[in-house]
gemmi code that builds the backbone of each chain (N, CA, C; Angstrom):
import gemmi

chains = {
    "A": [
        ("UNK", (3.126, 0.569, 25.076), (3.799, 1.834, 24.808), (2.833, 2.984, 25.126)),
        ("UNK", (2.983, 4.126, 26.156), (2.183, 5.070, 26.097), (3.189, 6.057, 25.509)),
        ("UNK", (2.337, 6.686, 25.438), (2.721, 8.362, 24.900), (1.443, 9.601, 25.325)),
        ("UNK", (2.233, 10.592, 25.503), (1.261, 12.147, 25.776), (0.368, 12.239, 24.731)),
        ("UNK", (-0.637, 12.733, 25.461), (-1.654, 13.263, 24.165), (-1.161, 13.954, 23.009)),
        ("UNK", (-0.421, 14.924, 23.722), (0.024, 15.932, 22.537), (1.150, 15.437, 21.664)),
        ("UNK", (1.668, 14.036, 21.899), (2.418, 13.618, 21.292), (1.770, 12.434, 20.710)),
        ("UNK", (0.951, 11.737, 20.731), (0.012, 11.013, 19.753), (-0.865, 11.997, 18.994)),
        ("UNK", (-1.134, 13.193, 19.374), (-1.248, 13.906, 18.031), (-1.035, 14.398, 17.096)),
        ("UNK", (0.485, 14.449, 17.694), (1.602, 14.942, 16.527), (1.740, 13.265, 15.500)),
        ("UNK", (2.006, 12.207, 16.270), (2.257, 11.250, 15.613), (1.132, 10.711, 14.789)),
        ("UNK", (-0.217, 10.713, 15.459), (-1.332, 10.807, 14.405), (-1.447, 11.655, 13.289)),
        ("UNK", (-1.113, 12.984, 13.250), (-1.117, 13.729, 12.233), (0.141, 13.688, 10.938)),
        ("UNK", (1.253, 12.963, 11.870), (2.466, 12.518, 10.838), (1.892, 11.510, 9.929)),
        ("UNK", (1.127, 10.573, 10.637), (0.778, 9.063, 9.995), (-0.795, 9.196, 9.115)),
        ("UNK", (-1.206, 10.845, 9.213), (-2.429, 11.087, 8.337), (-1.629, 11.712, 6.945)),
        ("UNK", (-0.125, 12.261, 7.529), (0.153, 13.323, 5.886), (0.688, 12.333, 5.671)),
        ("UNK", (1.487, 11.169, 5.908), (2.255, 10.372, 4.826), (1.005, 9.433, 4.286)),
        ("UNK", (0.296, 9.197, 4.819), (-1.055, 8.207, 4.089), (-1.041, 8.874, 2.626)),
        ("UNK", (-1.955, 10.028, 3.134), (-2.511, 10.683, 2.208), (-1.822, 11.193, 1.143)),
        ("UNK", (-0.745, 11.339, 1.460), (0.641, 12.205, 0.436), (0.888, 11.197, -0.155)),
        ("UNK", (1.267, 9.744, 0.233), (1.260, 8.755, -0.673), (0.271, 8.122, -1.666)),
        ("UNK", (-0.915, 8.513, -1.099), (-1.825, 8.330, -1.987), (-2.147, 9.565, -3.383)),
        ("UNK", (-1.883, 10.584, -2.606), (-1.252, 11.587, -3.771), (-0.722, 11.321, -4.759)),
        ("UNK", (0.297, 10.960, -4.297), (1.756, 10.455, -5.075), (1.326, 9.462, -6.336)),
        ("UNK", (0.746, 8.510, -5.974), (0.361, 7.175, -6.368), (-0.503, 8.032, -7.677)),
        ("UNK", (-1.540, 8.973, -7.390), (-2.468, 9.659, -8.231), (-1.650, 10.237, -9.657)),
        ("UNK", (-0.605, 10.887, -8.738), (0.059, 11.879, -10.127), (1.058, 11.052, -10.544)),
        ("UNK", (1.145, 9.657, -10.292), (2.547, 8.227, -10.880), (1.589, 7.974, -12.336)),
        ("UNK", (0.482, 7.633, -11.747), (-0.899, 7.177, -12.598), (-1.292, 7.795, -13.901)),
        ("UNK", (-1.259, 9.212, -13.487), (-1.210, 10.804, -14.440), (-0.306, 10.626, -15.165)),
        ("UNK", (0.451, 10.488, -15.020), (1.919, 10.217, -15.704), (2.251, 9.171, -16.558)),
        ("UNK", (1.406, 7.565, -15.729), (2.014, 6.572, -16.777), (0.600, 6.553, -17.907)),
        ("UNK", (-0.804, 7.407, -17.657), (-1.590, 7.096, -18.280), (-1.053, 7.986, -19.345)),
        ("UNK", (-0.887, 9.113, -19.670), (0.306, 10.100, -20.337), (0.931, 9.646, -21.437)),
        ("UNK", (2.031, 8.836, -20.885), (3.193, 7.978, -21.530), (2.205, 7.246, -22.299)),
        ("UNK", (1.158, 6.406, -21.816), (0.749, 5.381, -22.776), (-0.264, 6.229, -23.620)),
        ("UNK", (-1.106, 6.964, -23.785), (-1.507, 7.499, -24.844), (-0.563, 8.921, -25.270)),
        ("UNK", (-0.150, 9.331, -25.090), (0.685, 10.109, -25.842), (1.295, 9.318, -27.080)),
        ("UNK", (1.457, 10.772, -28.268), (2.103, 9.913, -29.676), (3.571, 10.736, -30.074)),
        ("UNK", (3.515, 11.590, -28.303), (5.019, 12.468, -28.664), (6.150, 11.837, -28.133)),
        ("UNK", (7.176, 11.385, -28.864), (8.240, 10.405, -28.265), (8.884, 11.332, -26.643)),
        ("UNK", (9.125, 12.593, -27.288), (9.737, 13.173, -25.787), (8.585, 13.548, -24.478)),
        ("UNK", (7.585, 12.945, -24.559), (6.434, 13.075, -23.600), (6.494, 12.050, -22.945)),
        ("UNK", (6.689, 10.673, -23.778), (6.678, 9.753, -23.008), (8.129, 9.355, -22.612)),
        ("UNK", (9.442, 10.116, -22.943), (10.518, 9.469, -22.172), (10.760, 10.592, -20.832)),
        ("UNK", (10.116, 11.971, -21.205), (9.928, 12.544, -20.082), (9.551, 12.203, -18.590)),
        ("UNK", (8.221, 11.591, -19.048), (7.109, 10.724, -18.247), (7.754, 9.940, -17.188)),
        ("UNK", (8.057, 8.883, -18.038), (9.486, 7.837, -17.236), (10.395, 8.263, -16.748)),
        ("UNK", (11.117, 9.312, -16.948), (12.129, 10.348, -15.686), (11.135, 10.495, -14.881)),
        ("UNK", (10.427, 11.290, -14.875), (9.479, 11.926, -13.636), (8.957, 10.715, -13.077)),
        ("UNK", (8.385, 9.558, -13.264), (7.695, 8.290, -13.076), (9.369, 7.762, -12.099)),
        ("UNK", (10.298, 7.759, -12.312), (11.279, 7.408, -11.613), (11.687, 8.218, -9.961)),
        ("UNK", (11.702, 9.491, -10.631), (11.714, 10.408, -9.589), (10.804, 10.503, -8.644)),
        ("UNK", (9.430, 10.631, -8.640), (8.541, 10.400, -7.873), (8.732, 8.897, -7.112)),
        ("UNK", (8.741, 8.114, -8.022), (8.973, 7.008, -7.095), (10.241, 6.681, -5.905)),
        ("UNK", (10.510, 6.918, -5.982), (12.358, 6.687, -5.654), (11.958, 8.290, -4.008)),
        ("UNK", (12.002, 9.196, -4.355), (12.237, 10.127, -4.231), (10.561, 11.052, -3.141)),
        ("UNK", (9.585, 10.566, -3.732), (8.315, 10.593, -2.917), (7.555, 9.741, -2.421)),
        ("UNK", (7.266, 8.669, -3.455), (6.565, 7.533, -3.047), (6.681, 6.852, -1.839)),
        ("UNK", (7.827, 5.918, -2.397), (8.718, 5.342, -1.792), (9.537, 5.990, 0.205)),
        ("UNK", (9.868, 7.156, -0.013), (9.424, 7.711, 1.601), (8.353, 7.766, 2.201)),
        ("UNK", (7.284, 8.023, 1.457), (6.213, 7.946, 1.971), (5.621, 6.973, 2.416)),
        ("UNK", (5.826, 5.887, 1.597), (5.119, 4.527, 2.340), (5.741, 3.951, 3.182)),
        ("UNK", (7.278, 3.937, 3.579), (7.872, 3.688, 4.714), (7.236, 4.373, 5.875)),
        ("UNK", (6.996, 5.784, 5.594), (7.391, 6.573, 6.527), (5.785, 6.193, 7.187)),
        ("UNK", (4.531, 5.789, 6.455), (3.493, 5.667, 6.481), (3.531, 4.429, 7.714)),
        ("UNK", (4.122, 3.151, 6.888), (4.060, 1.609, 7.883), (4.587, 2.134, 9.051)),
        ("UNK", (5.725, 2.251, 9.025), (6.724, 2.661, 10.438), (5.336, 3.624, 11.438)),
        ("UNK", (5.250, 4.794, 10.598), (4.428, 5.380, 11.857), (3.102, 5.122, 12.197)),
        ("UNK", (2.046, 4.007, 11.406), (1.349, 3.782, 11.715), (1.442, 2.382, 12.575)),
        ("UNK", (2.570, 1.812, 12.502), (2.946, 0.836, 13.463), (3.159, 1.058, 15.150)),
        ("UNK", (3.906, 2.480, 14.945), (4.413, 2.984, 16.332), (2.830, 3.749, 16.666)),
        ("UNK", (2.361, 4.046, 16.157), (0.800, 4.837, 16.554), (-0.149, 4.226, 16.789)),
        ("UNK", (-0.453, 2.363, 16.174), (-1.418, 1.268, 16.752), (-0.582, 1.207, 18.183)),
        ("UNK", (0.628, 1.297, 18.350), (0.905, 0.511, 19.557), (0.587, 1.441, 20.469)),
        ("UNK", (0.470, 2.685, 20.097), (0.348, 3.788, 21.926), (-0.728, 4.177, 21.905)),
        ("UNK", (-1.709, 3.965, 21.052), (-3.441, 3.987, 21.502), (-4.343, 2.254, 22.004)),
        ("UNK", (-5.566, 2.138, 22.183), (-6.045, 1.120, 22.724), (-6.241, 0.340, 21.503)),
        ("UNK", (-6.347, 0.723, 20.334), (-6.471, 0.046, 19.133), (-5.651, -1.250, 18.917)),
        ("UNK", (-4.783, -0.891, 19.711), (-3.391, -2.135, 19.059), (-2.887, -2.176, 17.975)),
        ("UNK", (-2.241, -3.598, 17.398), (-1.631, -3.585, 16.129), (-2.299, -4.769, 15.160)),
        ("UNK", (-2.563, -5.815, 16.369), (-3.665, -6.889, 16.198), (-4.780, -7.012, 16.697)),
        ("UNK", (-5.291, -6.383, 17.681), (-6.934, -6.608, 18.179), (-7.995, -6.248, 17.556)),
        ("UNK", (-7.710, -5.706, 16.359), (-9.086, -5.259, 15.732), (-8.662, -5.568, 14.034)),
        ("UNK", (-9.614, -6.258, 13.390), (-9.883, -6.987, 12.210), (-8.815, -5.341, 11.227)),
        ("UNK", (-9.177, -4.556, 11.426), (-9.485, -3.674, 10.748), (-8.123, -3.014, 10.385)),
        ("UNK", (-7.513, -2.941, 12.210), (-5.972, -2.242, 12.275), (-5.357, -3.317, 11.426)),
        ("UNK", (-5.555, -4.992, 11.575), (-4.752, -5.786, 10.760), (-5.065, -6.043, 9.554)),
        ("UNK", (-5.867, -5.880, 8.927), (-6.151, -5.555, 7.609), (-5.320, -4.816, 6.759)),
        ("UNK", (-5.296, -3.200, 7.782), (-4.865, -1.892, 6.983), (-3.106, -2.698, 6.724)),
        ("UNK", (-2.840, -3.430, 8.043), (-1.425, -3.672, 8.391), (-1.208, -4.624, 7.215)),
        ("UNK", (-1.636, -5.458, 6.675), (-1.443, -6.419, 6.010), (-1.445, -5.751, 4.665)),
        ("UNK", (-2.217, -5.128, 4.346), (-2.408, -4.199, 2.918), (-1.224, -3.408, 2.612)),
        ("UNK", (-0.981, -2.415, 4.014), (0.147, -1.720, 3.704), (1.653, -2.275, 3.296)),
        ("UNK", (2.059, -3.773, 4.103), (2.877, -4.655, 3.997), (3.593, -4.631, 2.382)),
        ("UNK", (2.013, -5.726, 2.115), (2.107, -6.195, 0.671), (2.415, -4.889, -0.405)),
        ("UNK", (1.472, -3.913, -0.110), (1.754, -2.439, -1.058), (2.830, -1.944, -1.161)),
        ("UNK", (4.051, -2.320, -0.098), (5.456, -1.296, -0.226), (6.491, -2.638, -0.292)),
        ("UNK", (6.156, -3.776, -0.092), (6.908, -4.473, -0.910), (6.604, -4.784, -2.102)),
        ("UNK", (5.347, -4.716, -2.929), (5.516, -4.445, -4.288), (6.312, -3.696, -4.872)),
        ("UNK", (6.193, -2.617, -3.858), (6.722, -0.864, -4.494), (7.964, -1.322, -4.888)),
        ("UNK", (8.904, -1.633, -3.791), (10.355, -1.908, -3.855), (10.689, -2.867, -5.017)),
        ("UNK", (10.294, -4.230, -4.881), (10.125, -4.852, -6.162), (10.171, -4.183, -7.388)),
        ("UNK", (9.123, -3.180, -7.707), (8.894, -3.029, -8.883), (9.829, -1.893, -9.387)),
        ("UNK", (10.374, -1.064, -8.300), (11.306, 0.275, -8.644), (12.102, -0.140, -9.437)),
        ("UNK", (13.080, -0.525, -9.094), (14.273, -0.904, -9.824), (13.802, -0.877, -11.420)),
        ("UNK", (12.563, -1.851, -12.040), (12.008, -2.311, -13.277), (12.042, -0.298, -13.861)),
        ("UNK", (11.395, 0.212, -13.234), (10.768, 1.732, -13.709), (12.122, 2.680, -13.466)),
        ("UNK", (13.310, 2.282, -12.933), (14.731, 3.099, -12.858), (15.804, 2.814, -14.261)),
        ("UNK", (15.316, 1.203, -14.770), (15.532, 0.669, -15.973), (15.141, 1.040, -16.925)),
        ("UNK", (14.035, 1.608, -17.048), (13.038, 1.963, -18.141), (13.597, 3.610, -18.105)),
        ("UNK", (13.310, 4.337, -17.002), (13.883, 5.724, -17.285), (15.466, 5.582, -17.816)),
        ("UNK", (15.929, 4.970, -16.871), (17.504, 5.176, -18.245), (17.825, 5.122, -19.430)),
        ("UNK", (16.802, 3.976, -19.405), (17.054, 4.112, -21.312), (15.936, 4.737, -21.796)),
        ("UNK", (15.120, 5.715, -21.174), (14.919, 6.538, -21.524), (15.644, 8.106, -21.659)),
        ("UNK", (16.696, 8.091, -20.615), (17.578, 9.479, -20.753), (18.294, 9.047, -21.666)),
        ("UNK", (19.143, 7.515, -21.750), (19.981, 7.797, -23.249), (19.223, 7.480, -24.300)),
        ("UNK", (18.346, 7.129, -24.628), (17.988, 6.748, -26.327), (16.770, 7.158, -26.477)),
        ("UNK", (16.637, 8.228, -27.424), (15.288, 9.057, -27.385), (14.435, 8.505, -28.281)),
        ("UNK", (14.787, 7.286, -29.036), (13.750, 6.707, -30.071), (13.413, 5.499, -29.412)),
        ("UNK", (13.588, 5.002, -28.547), (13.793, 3.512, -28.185), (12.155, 3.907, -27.766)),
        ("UNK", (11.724, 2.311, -27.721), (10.055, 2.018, -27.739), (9.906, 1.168, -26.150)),
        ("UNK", (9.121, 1.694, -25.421), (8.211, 0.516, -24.327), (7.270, 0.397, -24.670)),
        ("UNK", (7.342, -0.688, -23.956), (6.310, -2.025, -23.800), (6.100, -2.534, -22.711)),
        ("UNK", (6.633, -1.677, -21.239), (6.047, -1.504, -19.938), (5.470, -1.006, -19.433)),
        ("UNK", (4.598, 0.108, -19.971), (3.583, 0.886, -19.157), (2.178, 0.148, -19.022)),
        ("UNK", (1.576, -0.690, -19.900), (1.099, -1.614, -18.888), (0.934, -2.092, -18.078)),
        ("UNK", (2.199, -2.776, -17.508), (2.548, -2.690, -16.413), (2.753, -1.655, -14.832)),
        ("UNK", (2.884, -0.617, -15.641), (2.821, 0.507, -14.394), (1.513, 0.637, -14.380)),
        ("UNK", (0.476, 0.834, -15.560), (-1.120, 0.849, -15.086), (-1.288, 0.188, -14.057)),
        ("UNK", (-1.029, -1.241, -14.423), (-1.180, -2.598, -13.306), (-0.793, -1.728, -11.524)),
        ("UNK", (0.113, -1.749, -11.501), (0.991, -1.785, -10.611), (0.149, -0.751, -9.682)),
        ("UNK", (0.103, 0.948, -10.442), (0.021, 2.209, -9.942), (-1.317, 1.860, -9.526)),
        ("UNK", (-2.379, 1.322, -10.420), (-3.624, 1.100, -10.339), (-4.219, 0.498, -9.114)),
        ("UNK", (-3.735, -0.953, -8.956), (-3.178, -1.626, -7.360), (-2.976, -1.169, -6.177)),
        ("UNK", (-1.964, 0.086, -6.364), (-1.877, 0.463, -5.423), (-2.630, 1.902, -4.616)),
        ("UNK", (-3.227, 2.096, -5.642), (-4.286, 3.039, -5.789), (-5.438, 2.695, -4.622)),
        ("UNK", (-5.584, 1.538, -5.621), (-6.720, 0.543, -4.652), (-6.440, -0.011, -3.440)),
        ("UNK", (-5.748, -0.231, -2.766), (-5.089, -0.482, -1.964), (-5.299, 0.171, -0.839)),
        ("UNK", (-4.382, 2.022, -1.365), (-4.849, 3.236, -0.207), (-6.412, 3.190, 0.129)),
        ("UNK", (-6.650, 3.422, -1.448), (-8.648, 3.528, -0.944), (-8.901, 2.736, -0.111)),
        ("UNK", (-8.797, 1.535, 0.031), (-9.524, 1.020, 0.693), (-8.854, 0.961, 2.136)),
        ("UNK", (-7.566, 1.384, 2.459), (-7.340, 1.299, 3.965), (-7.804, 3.072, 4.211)),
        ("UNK", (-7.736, 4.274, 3.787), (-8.338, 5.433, 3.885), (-9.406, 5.196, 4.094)),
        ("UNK", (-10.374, 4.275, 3.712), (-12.074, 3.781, 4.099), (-11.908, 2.869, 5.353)),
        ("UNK", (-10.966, 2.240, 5.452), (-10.866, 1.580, 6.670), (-10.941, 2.293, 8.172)),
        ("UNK", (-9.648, 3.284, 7.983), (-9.509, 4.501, 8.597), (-10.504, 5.179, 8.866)),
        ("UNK", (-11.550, 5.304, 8.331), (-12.535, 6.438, 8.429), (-13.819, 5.576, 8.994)),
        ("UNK", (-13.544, 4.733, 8.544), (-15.398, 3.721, 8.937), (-14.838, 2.845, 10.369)),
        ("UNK", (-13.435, 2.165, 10.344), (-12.971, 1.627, 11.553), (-14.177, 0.263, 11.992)),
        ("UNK", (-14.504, -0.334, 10.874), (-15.846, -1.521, 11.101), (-15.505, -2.246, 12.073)),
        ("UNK", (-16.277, -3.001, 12.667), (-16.217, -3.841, 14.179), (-15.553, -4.832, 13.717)),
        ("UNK", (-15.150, -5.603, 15.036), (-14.616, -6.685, 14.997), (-13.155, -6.809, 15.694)),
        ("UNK", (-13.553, -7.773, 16.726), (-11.947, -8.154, 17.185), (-11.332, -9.510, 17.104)),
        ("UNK", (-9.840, -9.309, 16.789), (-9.454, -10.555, 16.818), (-9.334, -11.536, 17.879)),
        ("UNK", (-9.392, -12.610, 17.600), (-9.342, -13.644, 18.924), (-7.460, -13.407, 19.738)),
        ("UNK", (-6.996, -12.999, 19.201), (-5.584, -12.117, 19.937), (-6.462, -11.095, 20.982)),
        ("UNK", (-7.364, -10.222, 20.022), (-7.909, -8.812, 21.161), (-8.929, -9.414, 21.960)),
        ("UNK", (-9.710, -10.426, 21.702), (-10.748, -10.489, 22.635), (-10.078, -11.116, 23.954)),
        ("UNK", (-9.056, -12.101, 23.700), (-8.620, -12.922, 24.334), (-7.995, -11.750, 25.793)),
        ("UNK", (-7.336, -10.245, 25.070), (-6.564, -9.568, 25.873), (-7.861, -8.574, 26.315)),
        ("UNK", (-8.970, -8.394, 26.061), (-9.826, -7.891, 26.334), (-10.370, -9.156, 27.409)),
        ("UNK", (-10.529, -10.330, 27.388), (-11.060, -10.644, 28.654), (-10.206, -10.945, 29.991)),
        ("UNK", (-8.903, -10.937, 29.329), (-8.020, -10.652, 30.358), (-8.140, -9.603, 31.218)),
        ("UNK", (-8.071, -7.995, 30.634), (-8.312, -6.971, 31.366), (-9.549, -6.818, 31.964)),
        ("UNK", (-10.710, -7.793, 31.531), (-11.574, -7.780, 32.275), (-11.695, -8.257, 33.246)),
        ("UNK", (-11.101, -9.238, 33.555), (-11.031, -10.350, 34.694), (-10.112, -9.378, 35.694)),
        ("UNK", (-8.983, -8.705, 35.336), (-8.098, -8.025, 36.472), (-8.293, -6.671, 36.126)),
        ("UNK", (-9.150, -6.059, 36.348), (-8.873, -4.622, 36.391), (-8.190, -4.096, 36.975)),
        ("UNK", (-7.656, -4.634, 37.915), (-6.109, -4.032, 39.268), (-5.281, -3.711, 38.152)),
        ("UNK", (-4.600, -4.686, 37.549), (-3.675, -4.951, 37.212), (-3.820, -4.170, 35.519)),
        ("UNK", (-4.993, -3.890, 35.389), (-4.763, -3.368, 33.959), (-4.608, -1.444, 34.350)),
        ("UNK", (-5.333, -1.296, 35.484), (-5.538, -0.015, 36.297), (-3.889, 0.533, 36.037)),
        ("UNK", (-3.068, -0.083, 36.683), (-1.810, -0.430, 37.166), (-0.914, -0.232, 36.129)),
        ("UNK", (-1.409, -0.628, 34.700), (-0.370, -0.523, 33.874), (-0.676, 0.335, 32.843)),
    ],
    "B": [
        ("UNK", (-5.503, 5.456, 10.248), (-5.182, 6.970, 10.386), (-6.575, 7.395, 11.556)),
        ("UNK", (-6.399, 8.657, 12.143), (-7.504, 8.880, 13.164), (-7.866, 7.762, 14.160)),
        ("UNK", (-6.952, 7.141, 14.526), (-6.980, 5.724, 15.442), (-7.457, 6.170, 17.166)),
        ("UNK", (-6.697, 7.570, 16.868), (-7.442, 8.253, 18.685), (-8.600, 8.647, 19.201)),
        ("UNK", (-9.048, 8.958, 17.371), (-10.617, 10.014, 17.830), (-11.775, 9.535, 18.258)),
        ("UNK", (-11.871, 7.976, 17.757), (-12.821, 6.584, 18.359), (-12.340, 5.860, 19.378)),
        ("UNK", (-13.305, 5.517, 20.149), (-12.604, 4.023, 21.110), (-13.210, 2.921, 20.401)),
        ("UNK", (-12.281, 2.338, 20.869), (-12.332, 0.700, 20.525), (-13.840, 0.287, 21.269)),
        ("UNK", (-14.527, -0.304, 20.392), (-15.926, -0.885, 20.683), (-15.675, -2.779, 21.659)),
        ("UNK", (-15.295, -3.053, 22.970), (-14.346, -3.962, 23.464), (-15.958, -4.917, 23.541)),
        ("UNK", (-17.242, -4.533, 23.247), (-18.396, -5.013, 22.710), (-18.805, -5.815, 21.857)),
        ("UNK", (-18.211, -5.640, 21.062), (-18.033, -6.429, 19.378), (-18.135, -7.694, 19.133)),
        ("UNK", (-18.657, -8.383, 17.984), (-19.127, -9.683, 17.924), (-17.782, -10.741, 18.070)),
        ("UNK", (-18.295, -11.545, 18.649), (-16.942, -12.868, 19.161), (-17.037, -13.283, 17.569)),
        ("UNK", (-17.651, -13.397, 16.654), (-17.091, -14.511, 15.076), (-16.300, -13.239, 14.629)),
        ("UNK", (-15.626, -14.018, 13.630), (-15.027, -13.372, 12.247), (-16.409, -12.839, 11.769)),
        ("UNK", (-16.594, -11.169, 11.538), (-17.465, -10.275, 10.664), (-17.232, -10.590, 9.534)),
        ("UNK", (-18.242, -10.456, 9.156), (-18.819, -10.402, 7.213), (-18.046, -9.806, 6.498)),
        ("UNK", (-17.679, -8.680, 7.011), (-16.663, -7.792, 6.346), (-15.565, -8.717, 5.961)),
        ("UNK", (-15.164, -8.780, 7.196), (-13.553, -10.022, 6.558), (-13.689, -10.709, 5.937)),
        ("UNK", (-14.942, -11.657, 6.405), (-15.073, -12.620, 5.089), (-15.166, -12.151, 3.973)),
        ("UNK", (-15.866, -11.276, 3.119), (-15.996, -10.473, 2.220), (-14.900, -10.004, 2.183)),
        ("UNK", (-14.229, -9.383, 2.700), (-13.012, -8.845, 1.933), (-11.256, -10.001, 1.992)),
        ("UNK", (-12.008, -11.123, 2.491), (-10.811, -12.199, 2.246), (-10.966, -12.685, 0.961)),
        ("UNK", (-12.596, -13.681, 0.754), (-13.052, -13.495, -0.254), (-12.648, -12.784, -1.480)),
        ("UNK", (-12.662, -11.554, -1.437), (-12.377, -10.905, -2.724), (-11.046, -10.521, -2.755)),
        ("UNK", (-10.140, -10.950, -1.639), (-8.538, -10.608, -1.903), (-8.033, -12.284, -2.429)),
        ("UNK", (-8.700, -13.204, -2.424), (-8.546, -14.503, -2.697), (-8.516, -14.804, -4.096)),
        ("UNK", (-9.787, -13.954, -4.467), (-9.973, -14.020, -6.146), (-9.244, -13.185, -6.613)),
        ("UNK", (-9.408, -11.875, -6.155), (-8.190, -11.337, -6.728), (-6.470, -12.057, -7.124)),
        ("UNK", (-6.060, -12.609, -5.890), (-4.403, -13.394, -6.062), (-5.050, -14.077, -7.216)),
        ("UNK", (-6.013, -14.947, -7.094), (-6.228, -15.937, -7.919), (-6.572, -15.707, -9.707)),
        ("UNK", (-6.873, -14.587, -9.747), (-6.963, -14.182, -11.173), (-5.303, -13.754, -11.371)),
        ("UNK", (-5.242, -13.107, -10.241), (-3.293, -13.082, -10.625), (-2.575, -13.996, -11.464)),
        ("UNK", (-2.829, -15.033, -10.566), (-1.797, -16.206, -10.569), (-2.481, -16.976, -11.897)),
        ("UNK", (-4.035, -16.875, -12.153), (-4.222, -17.142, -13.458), (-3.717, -16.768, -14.759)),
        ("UNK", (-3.812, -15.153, -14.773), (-3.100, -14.511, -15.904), (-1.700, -14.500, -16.012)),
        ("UNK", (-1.143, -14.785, -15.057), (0.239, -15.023, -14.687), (0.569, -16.373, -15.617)),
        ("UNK", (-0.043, -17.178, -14.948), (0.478, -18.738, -16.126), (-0.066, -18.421, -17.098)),
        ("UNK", (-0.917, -17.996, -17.869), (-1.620, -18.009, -19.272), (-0.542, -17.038, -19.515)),
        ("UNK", (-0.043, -16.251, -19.513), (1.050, -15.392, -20.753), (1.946, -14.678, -19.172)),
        ("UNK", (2.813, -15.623, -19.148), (4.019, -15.195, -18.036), (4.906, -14.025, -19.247)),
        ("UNK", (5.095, -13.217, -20.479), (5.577, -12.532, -20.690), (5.054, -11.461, -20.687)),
        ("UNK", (3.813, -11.402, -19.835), (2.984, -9.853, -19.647), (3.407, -9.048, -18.639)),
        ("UNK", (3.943, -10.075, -17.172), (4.186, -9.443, -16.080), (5.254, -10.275, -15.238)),
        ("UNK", (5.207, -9.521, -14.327), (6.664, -10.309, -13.461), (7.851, -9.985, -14.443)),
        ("UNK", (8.680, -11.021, -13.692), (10.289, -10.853, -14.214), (10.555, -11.293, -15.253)),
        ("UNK", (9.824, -11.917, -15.907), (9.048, -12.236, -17.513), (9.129, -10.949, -18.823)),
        ("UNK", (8.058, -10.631, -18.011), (7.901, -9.111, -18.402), (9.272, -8.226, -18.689)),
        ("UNK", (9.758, -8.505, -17.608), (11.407, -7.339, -17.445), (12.100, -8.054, -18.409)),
        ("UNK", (12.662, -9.498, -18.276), (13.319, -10.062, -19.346), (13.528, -9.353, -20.937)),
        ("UNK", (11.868, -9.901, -20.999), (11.237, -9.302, -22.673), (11.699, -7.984, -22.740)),
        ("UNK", (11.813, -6.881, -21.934), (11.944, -5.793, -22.447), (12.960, -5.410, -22.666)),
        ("UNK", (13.769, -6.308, -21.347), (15.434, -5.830, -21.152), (15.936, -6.288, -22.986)),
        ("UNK", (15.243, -7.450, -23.763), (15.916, -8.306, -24.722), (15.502, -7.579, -26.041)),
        ("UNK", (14.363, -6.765, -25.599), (13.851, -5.717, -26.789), (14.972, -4.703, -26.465)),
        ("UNK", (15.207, -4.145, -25.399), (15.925, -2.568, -25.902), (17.271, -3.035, -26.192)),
        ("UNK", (17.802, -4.231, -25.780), (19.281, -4.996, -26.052), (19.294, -4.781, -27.862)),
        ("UNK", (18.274, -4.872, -28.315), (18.213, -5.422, -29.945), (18.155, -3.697, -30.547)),
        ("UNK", (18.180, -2.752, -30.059), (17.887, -1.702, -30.871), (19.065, -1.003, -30.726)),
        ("UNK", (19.203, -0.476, -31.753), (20.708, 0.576, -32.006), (21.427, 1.206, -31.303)),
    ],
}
model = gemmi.Model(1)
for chain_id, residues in chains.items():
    chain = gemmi.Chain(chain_id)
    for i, (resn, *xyz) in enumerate(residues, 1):
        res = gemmi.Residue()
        res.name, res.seqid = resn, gemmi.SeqId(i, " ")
        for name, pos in zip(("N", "CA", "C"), xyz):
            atom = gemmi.Atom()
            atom.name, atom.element = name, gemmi.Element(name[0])
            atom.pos, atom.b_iso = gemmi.Position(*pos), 0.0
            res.add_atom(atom)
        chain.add_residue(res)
    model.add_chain(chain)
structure = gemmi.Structure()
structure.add_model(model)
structure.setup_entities()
């Protein structure tokens, strides 16, 4: 897949604000469920869980789509690839697992806010769980944002294999 | 992210880097403490977890 410069920069810069905005996101989910669990004001913490719903559903959740999708279409139109380097498949594999958790776990935190809008005394015993979860995925960004930035060596036997290909025919790699 | 501003180093060592190993390594133990705390008290997390709570707010007024 090629693309114009000026259009892998637009698409690079799409696939830097949804990273980062999701990792945002993830920050102030965190803010929120750490909140809920020490707070001793009942309407703080059913608040919490609305907003903990909304963000998710509503920011998160676009964001990390919007993140895979365009960092998928953006390995493929630079030399990086999607598999030739330890690093791009790493981030790829991380991001995977991170937004199918997400999805998984929404629904659980859309449950919890409802019965938090109708019953203002009712008690959880899931924000634990969102520590878990938010915390995870916290860790997760960090470490592909460090990936991103350090880009450590290493190619896969997929890239070397297509790296000694293009070495052997430079016509033909010239060419395409 | 910033995938344009470097080239690809097509130089690079033919093994699997340390790094990976190291960070397979520690994504290994990680699942694996998962899947530990997971069987030692399956009503902490997972659909376990949801059950218990769904059966707690079922019981309140």
């Amino acid at each position: 897949m090629t693309m114009t410069p000026r259009l892998r920069k637009f698409v690079l810069t799409a696939h830097i604000t949804s990273s980062v905005g999701w990792l945002g996101a993830v920050v102030v989910y965190l803010a929120l469920a750490v909140a809920a669990l020490t707070s001793q004001d009942a309407q703080m913490v059913h608040a919490a869980w609305i907003a903990m719903e909304l963000i998710g559903w509503f920011v998160i959740v676009p964001l990390a789509l919007a993140s895979l999708l365009i960092g998928i279409v953006q390995s493929l139109s630079t030399p990086w690839g999607l598999f030739r380097h330890y690093w791009v498949l790493v981030k790829l594999l991380l991001t995977v697992f991170a937004t199918i958790i997400l999805l998984l776990h929404m629904p659980t935190v859309s449950y919890f806010a409802g019965i938090a809008a109708e019953a203002i005394d009712a008690n959880f015993d899931g924000l634990g769980g969102e520590l878990l979860h938010a915390g995870g995925g916290l860790l997760v960004l960090l470490v592909n944002t460090t990936l991103s930035v350090y880009k450590p060596r290493g190619m896969t036997p997929y890239g070397r294999k297509q790296n000694e290909q293009r070495t052997a025919s430079p016509a033909v790699d010239a060419a395409t | 992210m910033s995938q344009t501003h470097a080239r690809p180093d097509h130089g690079s060592t033919a093994s699997i880097p340390r790094w990976v190993k190291v960070f397979g390594i520690v994504a290994l133990v990680l699942v694996l403490v998962f899947i530990v705390l997971h069987l030692a008290d399956p009503g902490r997390h997972g659909p376990g977890r949801h059950i218990t709570s769904i059966e707690h707010f079922a019981q309140l007024p």
